[in-house]
C-alpha positions, -999 to 999 in steps of 0.1 A, spaced: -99 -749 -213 -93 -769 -249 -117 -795 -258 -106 -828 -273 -107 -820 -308 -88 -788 -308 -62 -800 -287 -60 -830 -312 -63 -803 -342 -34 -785 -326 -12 -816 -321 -24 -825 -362 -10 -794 -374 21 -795 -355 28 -829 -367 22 -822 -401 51 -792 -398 74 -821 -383 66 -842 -412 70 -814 -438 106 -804 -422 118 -838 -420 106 -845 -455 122 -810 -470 91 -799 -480 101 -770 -456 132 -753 -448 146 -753 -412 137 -721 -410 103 -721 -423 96 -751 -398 109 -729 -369 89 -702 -379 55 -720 -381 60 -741 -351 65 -709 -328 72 -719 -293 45 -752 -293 37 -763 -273 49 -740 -244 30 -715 -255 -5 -733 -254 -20 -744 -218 -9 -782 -223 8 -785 -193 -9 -813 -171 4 -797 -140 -7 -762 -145 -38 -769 -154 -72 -772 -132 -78 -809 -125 -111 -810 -149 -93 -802 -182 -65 -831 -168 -83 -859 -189 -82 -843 -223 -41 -836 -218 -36 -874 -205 -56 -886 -240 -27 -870 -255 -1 -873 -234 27 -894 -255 17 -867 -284 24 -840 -260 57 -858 -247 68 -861 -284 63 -822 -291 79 -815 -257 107 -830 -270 107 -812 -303 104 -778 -282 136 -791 -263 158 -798 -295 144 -760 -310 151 -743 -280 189 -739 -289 187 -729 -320 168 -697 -313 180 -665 -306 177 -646 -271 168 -617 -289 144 -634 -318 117 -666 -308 111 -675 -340 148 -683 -350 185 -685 -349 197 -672 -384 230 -652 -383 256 -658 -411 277 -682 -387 272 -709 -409 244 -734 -423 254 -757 -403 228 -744 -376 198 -753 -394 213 -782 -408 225 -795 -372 188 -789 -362 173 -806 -387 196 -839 -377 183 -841 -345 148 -833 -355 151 -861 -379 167 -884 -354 137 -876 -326 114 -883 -357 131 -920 -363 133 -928 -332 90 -920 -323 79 -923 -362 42 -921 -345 47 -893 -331 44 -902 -297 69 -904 -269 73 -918 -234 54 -891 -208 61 -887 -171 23 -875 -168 
């Protein structure tokens, strides 16, 4: 079970990767890279988690919604065969495609925060 400040920590650092991709201070693919698979791969579901660690999720549950939604948007541009990214010679389109939409998700929440259904 995460307390309140590392879940917040967590959500800090992950926001400051956004910021740095949408900003080109990173690459696409360095962004994908350091983002991993956040926020599935942390125990911030509110459903699948026991009912005493529920608070600290709902505190940051339009944080958690926003990053859900950046998880969605990355999901396609990763390999089957690779989670950290989708890099073949196709084009640079890809990563320039995905950094559109990331940038769009990021204008449309600037705070960082989205609707949650939890």
């Amino acid at each position: 079970m995460m307390t309140e400040s590392e879940v917040g920590a967590l959500l800090d650092a992950h926001d400051a990767l956004v910021k740095a991709c949408v900003d080109s201070v990173l690459t696409f693919s360095e962004f994908l890279l350091g983002y991993g698979d956040f926020p599935n791969n942390y125990a911030l579901d509110v459903q699948k988690v026991p009912e005493n660690a529920r608070g600290v999720l709902r505190f940051f549950r339009k944080r958690l919604a926003f990053h859900v939604q950046v998880a969605g948007i990355l999901s396609g541009f990763r390999a089957a065969d690779d989670s950290a990214s989708l890099y073949g010679d196709p084009d640079r389109f890809i990563p320039t495609i995905g950094l559109m939409r990331l940038r769009a998700l990021v204008a449309r929440y600037p705070d960082f925060e989205a609707e949650s259904n939890f």
